[in-house]
C-alpha positions in Angstrom: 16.2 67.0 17.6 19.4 65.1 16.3 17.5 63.8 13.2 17.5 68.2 11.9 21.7 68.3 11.6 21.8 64.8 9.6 19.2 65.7 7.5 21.0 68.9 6.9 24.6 67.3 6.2 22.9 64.8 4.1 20.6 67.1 2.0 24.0 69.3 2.0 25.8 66.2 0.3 23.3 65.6 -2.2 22.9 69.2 -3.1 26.7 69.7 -3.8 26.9 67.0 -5.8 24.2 67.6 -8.1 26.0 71.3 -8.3 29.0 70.0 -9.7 26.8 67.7 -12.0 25.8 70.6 -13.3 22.3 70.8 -11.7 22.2 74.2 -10.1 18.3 74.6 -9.3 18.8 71.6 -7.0 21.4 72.9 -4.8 19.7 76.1 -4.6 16.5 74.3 -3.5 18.3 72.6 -1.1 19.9 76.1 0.3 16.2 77.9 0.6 15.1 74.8 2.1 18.2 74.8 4.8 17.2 78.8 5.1 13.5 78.2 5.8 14.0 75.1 8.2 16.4 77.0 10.4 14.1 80.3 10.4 11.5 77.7 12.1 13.5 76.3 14.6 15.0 79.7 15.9 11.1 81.0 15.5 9.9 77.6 17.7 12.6 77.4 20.2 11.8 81.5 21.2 8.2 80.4 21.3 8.8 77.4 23.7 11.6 79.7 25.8 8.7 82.3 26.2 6.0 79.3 27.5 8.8 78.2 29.9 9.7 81.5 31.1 6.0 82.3 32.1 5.5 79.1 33.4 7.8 79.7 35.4 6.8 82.7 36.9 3.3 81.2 38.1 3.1 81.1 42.1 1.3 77.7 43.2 1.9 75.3 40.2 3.5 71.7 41.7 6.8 71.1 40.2 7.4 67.7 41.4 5.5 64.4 40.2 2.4 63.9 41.2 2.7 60.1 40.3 6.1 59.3 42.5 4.3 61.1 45.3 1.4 59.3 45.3 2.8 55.8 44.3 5.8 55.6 45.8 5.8 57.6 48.9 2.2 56.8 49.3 1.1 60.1 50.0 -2.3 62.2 49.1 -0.9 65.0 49.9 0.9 67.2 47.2 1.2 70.8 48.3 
């Protein structure tokens, strides 16, 4: 998720400079572009709080790791 704000900052950069180069239809490409990408992410990161909250709320579902309980406590039971 780190690579979203440098692309931002570095799509900002190049977008003000063509702006004062006198190529307006660049920056605002840029700006609808910024608008639309953080639209998604605030649309995606609801979605994957709403999955999380109603996994959440499921009775019986195993938390833990399988894998370390089997492997390194060498045990078949889970539950």
């Amino acid at each position: 998720m780190y690579k979203i704000p440098i692309r931002f900052i570095l799509d900002g950069i190049t977008a003000w400079k063509d702006l004062f180069s006198g190529n307006s239809i660049t920056f605002k490409a840029v700006f609808n572009a910024h608008i639309a990408t953080s639209k998604m992410v605030v649309f995606w990161q609801k979605k994957i709080n709403k999955l999380k909250q109603s996994f959440s709320q499921l009775k019986g579902v195993y938390t833990g790791s399988i894998v370390w309980q089997y492997f390194i406590k060498k045990t078949n039971q889970v539950f």
